[in-house]
PAZA-849809 format. One record per residue: residue number from 0; chain; x negated, y negated, z negated of N, C-alpha, C, O in turn. Coordinates in nm, 2 decimals. Layout:
% residues N
NUM,A,X,Y,Z,X,Y,Z,X,Y,Z,X,Y,Z
...
//
This chain:
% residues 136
0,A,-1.26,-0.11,2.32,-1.13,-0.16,2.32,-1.09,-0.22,2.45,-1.19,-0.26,2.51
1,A,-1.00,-0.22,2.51,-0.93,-0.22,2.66,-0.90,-0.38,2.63,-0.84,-0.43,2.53
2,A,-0.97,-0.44,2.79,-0.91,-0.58,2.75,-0.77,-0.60,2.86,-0.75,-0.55,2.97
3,A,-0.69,-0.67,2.79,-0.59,-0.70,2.89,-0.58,-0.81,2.95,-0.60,-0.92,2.90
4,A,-0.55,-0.80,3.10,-0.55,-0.90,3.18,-0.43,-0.97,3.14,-0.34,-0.90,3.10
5,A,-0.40,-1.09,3.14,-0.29,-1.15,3.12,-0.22,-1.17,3.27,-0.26,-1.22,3.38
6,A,-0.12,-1.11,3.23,0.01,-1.11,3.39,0.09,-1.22,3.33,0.07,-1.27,3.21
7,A,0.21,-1.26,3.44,0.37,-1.29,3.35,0.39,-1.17,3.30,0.39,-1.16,3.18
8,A,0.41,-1.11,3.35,0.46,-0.97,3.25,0.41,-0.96,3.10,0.46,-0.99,2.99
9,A,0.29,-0.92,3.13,0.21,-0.92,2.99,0.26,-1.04,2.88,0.29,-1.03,2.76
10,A,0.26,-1.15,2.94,0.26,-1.28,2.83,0.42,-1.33,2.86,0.45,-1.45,2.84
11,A,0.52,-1.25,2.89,0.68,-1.21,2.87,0.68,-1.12,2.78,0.76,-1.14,2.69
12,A,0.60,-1.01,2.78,0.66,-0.91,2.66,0.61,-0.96,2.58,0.68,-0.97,2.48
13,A,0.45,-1.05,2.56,0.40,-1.08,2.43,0.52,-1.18,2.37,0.57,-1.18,2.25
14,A,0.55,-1.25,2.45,0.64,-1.36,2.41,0.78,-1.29,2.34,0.80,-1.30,2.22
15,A,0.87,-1.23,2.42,0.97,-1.13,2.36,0.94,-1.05,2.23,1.04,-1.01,2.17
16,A,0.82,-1.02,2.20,0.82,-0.92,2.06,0.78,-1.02,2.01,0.81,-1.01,1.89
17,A,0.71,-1.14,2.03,0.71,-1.24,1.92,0.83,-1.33,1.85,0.85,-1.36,1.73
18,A,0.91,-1.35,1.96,1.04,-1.38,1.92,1.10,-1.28,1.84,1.14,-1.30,1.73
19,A,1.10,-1.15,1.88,1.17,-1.02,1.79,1.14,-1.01,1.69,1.22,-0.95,1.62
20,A,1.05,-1.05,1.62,0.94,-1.04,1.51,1.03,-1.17,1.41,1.10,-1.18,1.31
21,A,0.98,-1.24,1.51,1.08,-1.39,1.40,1.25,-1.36,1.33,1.30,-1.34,1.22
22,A,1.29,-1.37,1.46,1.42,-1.29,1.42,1.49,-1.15,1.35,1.60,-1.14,1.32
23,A,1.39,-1.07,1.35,1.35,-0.96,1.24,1.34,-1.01,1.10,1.41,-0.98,1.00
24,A,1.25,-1.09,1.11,1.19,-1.13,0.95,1.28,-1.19,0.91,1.32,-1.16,0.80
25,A,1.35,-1.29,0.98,1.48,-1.35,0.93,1.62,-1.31,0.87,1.69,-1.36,0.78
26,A,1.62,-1.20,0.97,1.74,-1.12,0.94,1.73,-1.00,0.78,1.82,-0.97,0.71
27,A,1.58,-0.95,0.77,1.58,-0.94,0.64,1.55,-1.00,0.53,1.56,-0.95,0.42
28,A,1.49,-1.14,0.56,1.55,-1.25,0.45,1.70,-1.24,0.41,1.74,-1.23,0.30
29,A,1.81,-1.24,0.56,1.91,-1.28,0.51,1.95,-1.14,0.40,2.02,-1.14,0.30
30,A,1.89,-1.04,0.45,2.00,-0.88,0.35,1.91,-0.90,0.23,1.94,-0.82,0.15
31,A,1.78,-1.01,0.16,1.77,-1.01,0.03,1.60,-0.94,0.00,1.54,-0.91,-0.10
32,A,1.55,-0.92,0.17,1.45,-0.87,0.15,1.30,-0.99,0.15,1.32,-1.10,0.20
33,A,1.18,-0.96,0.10,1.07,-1.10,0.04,1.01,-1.04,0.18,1.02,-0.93,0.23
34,A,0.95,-1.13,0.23,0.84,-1.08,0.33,0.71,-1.11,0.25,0.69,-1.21,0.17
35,A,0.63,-1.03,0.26,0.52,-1.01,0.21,0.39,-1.07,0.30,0.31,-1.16,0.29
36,A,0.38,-0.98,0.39,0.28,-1.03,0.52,0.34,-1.02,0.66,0.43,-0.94,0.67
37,A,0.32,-1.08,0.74,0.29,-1.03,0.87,0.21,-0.99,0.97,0.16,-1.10,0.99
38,A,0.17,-0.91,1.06,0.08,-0.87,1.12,0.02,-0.83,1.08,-0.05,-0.92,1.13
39,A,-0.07,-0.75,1.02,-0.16,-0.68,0.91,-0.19,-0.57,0.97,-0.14,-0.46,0.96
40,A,-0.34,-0.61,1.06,-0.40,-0.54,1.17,-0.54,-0.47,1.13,-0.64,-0.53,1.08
41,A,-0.53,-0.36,1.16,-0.67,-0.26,1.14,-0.72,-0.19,1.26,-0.64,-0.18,1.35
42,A,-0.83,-0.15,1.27,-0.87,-0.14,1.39,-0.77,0.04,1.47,-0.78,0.09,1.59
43,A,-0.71,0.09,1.38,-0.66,0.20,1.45,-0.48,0.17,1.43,-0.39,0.26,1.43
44,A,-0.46,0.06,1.40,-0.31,0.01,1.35,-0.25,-0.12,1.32,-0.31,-0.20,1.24
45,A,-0.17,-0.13,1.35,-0.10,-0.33,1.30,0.05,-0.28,1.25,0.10,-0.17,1.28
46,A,0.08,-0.37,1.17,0.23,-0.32,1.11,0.31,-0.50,1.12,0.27,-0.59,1.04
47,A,0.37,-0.51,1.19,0.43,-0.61,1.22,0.51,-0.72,1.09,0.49,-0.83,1.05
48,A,0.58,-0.60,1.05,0.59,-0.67,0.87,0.59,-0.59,0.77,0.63,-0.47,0.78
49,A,0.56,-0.65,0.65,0.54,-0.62,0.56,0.67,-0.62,0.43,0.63,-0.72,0.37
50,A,0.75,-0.59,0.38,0.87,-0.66,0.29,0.87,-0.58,0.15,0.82,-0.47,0.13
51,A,0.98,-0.69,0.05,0.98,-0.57,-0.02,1.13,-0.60,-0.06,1.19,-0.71,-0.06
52,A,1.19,-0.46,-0.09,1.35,-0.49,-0.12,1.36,-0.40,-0.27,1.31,-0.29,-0.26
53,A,1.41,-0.44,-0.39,1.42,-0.32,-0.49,1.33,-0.30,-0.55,1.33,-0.23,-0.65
54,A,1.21,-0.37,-0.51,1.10,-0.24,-0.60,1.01,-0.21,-0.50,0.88,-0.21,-0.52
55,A,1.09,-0.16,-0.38,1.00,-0.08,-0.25,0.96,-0.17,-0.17,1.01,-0.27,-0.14
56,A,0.82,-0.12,-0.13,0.73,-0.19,-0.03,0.81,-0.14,0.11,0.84,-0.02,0.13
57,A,0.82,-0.22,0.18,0.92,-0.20,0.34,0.78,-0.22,0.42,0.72,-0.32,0.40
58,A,0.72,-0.11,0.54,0.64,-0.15,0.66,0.75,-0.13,0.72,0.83,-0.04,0.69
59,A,0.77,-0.23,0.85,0.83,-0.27,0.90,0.82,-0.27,1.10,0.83,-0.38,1.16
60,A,0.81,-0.16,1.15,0.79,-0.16,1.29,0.90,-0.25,1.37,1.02,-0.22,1.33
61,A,0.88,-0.36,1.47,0.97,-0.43,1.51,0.94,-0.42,1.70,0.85,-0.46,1.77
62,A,1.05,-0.35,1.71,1.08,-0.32,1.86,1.16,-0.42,1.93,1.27,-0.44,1.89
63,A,1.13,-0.49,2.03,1.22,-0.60,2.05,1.26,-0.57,2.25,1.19,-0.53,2.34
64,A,1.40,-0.62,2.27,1.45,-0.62,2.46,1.45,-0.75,2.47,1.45,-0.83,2.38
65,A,1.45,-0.76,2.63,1.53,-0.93,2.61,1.66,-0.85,2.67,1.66,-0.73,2.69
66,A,1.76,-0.91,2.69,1.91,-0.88,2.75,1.85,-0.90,2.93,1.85,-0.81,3.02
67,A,1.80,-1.00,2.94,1.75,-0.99,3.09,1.66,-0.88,3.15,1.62,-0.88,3.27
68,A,1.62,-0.76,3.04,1.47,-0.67,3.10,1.60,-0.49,3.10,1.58,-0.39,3.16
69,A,1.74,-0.55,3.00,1.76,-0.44,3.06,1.87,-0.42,3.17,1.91,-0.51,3.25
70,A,1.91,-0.28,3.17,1.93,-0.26,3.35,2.08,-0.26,3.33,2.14,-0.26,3.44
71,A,2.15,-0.27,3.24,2.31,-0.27,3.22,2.29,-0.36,3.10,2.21,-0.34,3.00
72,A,2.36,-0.45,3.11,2.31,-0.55,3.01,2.51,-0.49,2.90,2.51,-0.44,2.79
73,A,2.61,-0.50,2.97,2.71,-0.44,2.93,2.74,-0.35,2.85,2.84,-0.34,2.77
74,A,2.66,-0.29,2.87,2.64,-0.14,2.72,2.54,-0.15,2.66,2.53,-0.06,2.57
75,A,2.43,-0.23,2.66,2.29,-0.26,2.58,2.30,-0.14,2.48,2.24,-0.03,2.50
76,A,2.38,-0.20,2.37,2.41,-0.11,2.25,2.41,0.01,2.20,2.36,0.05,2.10
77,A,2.52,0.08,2.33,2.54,0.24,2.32,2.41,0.29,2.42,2.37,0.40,2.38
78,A,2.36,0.24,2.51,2.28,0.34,2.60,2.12,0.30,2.60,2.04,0.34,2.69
79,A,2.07,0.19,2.49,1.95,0.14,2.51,1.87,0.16,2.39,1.77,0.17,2.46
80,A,1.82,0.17,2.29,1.76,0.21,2.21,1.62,0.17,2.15,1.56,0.24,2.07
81,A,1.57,0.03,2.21,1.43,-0.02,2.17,1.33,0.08,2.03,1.21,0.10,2.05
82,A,1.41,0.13,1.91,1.37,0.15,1.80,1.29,0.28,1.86,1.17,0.31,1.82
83,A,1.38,0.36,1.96,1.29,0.52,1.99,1.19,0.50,2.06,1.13,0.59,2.11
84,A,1.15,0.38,2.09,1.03,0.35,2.16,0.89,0.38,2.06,0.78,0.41,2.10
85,A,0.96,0.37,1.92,0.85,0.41,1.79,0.82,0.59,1.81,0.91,0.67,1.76
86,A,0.72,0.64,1.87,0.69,0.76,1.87,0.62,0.79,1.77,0.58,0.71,1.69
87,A,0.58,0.96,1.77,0.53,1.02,1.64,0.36,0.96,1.62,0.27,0.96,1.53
88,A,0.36,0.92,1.72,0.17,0.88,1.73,0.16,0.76,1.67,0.05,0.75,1.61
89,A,0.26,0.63,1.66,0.26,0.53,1.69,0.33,0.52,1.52,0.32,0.43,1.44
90,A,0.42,0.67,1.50,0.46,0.63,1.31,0.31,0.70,1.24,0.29,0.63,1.14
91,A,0.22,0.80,1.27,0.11,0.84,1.23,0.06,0.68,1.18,0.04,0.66,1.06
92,A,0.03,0.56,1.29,-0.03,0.50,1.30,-0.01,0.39,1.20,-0.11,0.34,1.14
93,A,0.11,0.34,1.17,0.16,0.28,1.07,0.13,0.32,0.95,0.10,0.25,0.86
94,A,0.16,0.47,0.96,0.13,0.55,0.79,0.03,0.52,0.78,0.05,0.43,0.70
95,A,-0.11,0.52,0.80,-0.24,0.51,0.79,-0.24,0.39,0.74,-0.24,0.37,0.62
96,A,-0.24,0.28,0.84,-0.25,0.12,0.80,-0.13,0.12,0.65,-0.16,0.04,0.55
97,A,-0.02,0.19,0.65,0.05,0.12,0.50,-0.03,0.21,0.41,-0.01,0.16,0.29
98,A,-0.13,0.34,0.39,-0.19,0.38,0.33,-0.26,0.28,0.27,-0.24,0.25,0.15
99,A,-0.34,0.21,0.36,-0.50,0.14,0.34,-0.44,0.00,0.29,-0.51,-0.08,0.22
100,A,-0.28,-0.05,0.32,-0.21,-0.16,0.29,-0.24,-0.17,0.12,-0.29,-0.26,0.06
101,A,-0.21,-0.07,0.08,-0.12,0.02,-0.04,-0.27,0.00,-0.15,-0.28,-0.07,-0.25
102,A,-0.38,0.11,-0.06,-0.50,0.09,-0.20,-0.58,-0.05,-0.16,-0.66,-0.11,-0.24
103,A,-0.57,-0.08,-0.09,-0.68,-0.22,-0.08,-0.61,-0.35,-0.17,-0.67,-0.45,-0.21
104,A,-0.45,-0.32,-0.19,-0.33,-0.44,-0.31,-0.38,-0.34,-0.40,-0.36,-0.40,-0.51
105,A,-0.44,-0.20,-0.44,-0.39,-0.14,-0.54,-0.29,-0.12,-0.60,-0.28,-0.09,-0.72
106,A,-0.18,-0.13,-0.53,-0.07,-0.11,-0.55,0.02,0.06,-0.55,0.01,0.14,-0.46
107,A,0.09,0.07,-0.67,0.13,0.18,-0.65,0.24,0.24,-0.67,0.26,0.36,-0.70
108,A,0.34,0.13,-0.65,0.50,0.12,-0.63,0.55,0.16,-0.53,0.52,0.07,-0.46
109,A,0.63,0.25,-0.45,0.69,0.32,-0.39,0.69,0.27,-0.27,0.68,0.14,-0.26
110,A,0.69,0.36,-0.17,0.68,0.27,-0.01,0.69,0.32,0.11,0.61,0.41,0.15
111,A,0.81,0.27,0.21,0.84,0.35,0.31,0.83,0.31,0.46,0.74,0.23,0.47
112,A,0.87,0.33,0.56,0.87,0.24,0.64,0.98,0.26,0.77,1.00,0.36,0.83
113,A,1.02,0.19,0.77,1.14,0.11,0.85,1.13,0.04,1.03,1.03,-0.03,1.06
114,A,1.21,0.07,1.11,1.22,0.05,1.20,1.31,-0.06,1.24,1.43,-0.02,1.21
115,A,1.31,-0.19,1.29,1.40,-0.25,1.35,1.38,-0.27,1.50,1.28,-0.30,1.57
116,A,1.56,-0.23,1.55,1.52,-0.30,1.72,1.60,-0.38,1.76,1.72,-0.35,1.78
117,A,1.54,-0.53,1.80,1.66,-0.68,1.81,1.64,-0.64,1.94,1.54,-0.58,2.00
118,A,1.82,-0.71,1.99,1.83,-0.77,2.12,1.83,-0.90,2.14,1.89,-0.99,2.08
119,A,1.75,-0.92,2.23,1.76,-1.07,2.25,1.81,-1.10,2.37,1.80,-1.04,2.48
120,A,1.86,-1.21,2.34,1.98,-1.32,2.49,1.91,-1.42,2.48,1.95,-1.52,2.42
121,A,1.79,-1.41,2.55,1.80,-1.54,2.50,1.80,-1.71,2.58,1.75,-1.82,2.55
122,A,1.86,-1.66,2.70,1.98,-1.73,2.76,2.08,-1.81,2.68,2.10,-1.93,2.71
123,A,2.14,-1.74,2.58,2.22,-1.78,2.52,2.23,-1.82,2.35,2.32,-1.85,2.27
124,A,2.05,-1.79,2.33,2.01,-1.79,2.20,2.06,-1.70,2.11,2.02,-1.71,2.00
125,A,2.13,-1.62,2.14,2.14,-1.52,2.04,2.06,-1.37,2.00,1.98,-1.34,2.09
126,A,2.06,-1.29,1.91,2.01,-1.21,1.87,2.07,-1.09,1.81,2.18,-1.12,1.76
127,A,2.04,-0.95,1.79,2.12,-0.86,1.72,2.03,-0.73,1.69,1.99,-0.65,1.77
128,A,2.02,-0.73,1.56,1.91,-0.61,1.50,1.99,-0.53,1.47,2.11,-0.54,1.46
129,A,1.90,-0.42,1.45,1.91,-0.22,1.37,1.81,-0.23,1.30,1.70,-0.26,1.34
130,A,1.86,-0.22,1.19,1.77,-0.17,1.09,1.78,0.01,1.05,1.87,0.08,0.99
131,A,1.68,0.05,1.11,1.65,0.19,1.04,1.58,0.23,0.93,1.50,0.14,0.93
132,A,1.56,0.31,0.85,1.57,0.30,0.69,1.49,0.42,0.68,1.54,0.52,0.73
133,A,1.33,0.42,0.60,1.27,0.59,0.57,1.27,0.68,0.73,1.33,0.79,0.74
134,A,1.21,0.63,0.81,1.19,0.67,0.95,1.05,0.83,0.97,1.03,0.92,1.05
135,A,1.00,0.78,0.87,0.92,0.90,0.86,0.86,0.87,0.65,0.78,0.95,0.60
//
C-alpha cells in the first residue's frame, strides 16, 4: 500500500472531501434518505456512504470542489463536473465493496449506487449538490 506524504495539498483535499461528505449526508437526510454507514472501507474499496431511501440500499460516491480550486469560479456549474471524476475503475470498485456490503448484512433488498458532486464556498459557508441516481 502507497504511503502518502502529507503536503498542504494533500491535507486540503483530505479536508474538502471531508467537508463534502458531511454536507452530502446532510443533504440526503434533508430529501428523506436514513444514512446507514459511513466510510465502509475494504482493502480493494471504501464507499463513502451508505443510505437507504424506499426500500433501496443507496452506495453513495461523494465527489467534492472547493469554489477556490476551481479555475472559473463563475460558471462552476455548467463547465465543472466533480461527479465525472467517478470513472469506470473506481464504479467496478464500489460494486465489489456494495457486493461484500450486501452478503456480510445478508441482506437482500435491492441496491444501487449513486453519485453526488458538492460545491463548496466555503468562504462564504455555503454548499450545492448533484445527486446522480443508478450510475452503473
Amino acid at each position: 500500500m502507497k504511503k502518502m506524504i502529507k503536503t498542504p495539498r494533500n491535507q486540503s483535499k483530505r479536508k474538502i472531501g471531508s467537508i463534502g461528505e458531511e454536507v452530502a449526508a446532510n443533504f440526503l437526510k434533508s430529501k428523506g434518505f436514513i444514512i446507514l454507514d459511513r466510510n465502509f472501507r475494504k482493502p480493494w474499496g471504501e464507499i463513502d456512504i451508505i443510505a437507504e431511501k424506499d426500500g433501496v440500499i443507496r452506495f453513495v460516491e461523494v465527489k467534492s470542489v472547493s469554489r477556490e480550486t476551481l479555475p472559473d469560479v463563475t460558471r462552476e456549474s455548467e463547465d465543472y463536473r466533480p461527479e465525472e471524476l467517478v470513472h469506470e475503475k473506481k464504479l467496478r470498485k464500489i460494486a465489489r465493496t456494495a457486493e461484500l456490503y450486501m452478503a456480510s448484512c445478508m441482506e437482500n433488498r435491492e441496491y444501487q449506487i449513486d453519485v453526488i458532486g458538492v460545491f463548496l464556498d466555503t468562504a462564504h459557508r455555503k454548499a450545492r449538490c448533484r445527486l446522480f441516481e443508478q450510475v452503473l
